[in-house]
LUMTOR-838678 format. One record per residue (C-alpha): z, y, x. Coordinates in pm, whole numbers, plus 50000, padded with zeros to 5 digits. Each point is the difference from the previous one (the first is absolute). Layout:
BEGIN
ZYX/...
//
This chain:
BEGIN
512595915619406/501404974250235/503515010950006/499835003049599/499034961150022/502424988550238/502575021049812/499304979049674/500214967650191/503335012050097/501205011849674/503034972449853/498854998149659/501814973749930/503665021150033/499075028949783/503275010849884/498985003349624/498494980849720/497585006749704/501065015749700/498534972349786/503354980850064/503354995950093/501654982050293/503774988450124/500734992750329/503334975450060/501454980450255/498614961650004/503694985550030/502465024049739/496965011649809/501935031850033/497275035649935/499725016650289/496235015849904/498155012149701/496805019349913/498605009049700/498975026849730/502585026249840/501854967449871/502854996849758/500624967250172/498894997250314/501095030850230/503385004650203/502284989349774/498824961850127/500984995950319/502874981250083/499524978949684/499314966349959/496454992249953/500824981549703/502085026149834/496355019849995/497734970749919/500154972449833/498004977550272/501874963249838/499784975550187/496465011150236/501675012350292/502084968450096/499834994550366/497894970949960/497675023849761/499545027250279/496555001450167/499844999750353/496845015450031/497515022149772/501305010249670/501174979749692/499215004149614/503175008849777/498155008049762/502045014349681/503185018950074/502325017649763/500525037950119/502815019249814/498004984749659/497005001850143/497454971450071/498375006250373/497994976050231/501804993950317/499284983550350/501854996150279/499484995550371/502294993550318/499905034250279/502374991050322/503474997849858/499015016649632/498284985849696/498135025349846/499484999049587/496545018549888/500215006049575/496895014449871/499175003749599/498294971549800/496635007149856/499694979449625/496105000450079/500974972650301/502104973049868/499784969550182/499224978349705/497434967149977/497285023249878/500265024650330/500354968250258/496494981449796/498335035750080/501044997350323/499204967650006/496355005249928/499005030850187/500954979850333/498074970449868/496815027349991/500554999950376/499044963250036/496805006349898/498465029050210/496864990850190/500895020450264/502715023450200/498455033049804/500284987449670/503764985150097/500685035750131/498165016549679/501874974849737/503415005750171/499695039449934/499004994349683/502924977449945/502635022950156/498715025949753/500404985149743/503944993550095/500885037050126/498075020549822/499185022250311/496455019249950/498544992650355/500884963250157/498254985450365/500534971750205/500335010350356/499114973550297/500855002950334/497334997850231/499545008250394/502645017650176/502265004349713/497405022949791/499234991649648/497275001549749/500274995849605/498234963649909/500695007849663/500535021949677/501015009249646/499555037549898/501455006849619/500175039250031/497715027450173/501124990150321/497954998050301/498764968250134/500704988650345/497954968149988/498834989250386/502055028950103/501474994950389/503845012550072/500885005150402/503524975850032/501845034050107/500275002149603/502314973849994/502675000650262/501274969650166/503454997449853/498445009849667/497804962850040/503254984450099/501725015249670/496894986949803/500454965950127/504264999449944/499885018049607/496774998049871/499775017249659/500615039750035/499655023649717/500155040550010/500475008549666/499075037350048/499415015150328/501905033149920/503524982150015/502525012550122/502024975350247/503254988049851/502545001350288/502154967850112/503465008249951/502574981750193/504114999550062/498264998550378/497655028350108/497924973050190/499214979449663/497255024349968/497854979950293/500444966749832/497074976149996/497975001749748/497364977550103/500434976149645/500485029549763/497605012049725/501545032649982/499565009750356/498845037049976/496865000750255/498625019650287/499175037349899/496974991450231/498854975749757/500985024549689/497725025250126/496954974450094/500094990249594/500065035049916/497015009150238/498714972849795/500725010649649/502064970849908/503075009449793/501174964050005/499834971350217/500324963950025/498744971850233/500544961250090/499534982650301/497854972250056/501744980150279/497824968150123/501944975150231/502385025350059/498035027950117/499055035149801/496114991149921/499685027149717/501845021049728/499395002449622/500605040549971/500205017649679/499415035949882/500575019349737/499455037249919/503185004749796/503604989250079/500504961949888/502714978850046/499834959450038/502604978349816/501784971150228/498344975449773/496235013850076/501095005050394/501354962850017/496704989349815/497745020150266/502354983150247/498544965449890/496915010949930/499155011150370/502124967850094/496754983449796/497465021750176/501284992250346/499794967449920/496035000349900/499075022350270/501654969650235/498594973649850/496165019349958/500715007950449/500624964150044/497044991249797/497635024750215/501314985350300/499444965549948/496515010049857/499355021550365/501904966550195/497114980849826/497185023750027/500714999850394/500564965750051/496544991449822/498065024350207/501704986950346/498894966449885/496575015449938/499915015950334/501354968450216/497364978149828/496925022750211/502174987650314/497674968550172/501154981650286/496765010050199/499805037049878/501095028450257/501865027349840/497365023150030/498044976249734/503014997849759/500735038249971/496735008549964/500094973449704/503565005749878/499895040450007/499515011449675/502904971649904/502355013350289/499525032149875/501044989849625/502534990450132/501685026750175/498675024749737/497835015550193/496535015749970/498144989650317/500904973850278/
//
């Protein structure tokens, strides 16, 4: 059991040689924009027949790619792109010396118009006004929901030593519950937390896919970093654990607090279901919103603890005479003492 864990700590995820068939993706060179890669479904456009062309000559991109326009880290929202007549959402991200295009189909149900930003608008204003962390955590799987559709949807906190334990949850279908449930950390490994941290919305659309492979004019394009992508095709390890689950589709959202991996929004769903870039961008900002209350609601508790424990060290100092030996000030400042260290006896 060991050597299985270490073996998925080992595992580089984030080079998988293939994609998702829920997309397509071109791989050229940063400087002459030149093809060199592709991967994507039985394709009238996009399959051998582009490499060597200009990236333009395939897409019409206009004017986002200019090398002012270019992100130099994390991925960057095209957004509509013309395909051989064909409307597609694209975004693009920077890997070594390649930029890497990702085109996946628009879904009419997601438009980003006023009425979809007020909606989104409003559930993260529902945040504001939980009482406490569960009913953040409860309201926040409720919310994401409500935006993918997914039957089964928990939030996920890291706790001691890396495991985790679901704070919160929204069941839609005859799904089991995994309320309070504890997870050892060996379920998530290390470079998976990193990845969660980097690209932070992940969708498997159906967890029968079969791996589109990276083709390249270069054999070794197929262990290009994928670290930004949202196609990256993912560990068969991790395949298998959703099947031993019965999940036929799966999504989930980090929760990143002051930089560090404090929890994940994780979705489930019994039949395969696909997320639009328009409802994936909106979870994006809608865990950006969650991280954000789950900061402010820490800082909160610790000023409240910072005040709590300053009050009783006040309380306990004022038993303290000049004249009294310490013998006389324990025996009046015990049960304070041990308030104050939590404990049950002193």
């Amino acid at each position: 059991m060991n050597d299985e864990i270490v073996g998925c700590d080992a595992e580089p995820i984030h080079t998988p040689g293939s994609i998702q068939p829920d997309g397509l993706m071109l791989i050229a060179q940063v400087t002459t924009r030149v093809i060199v890669g592709y991967a994507g479904r039985d394709d009238a456009v996009i399959n051998e027949n582009v490499l060597g062309l200009s990236l333009g000559d395939v897409l019409d991109l206009g004017s986002h790619l200019t090398t002012e326009t270019l992100p130099s880290t994390g991925t960057k929202v095209i957004g509509d792109v013309a395909v051989a007549g064909k409307t597609m959402d694209a975004v693009v991200f920077i890997s070594g010396e390649y930029l890497v295009v990702e085109l996946t189909d628009k879904d009419p149900q997601h438009s980003l118009d006023a009425s979809f930003l007020a909606e989104l608008q409003a559930v993260g204003s529902t945040f504001e006004r939980a009482s406490s962390l569960q009913e953040l955590c409860q309201q926040a799987s409720k919310a994401f929901q409500g935006l993918t559709g997914y039957g089964r949807v928990l939030v996920y906190q890291f706790v001691d030593e890396d495991a985790g334990v679901v704070v919160g949850e929204s069941i839609a279908d005859a799904s089991s519950s995994f309320l309070n449930h504890h997870f050892p950390a060996s379920d998530i490994p290390k470079q998976a937390r990193a990845l969660y941290v980097r690209n932070r919305v992940r969708v498997i659309a159906d967890v029968n896919y079969v791996p589109v492979p990276i083709v390249g004019i270069d054999q070794g394009l197929a262990a290009i970093d994928l670290s930004d992508s949202m196609l990256r095709s993912v560990s068969p390890t991790h395949i298998q654990y959703l099947r031993n689950m019965g999940v036929a589709a799966s999504a989930s959202m980090s929760i990143v607090v002051d930089g560090v991996l404090w929890g994940l929004v994780a979705c489930h769903h019994n039949q395969p279901r696909p997320i639009s870039l328009t409802a994936k961008l909106a979870c994006q900002a809608l865990a950006s919103s969650l991280s954000q209350r789950i900061k402010a609601r820490q800082e909160n508790e610790l000023y409240l603890e910072r005040t709590h424990l300053r009050s009783q060290e006040d309380l306990i100092l004022s038993y303290f005479g000049v004249d009294d030996s310490l013998t006389d000030f324990f025996e009046r400042a015990g049960a304070d003492l041990a308030m104050l260290m939590q404990a049950t006896g002193f």
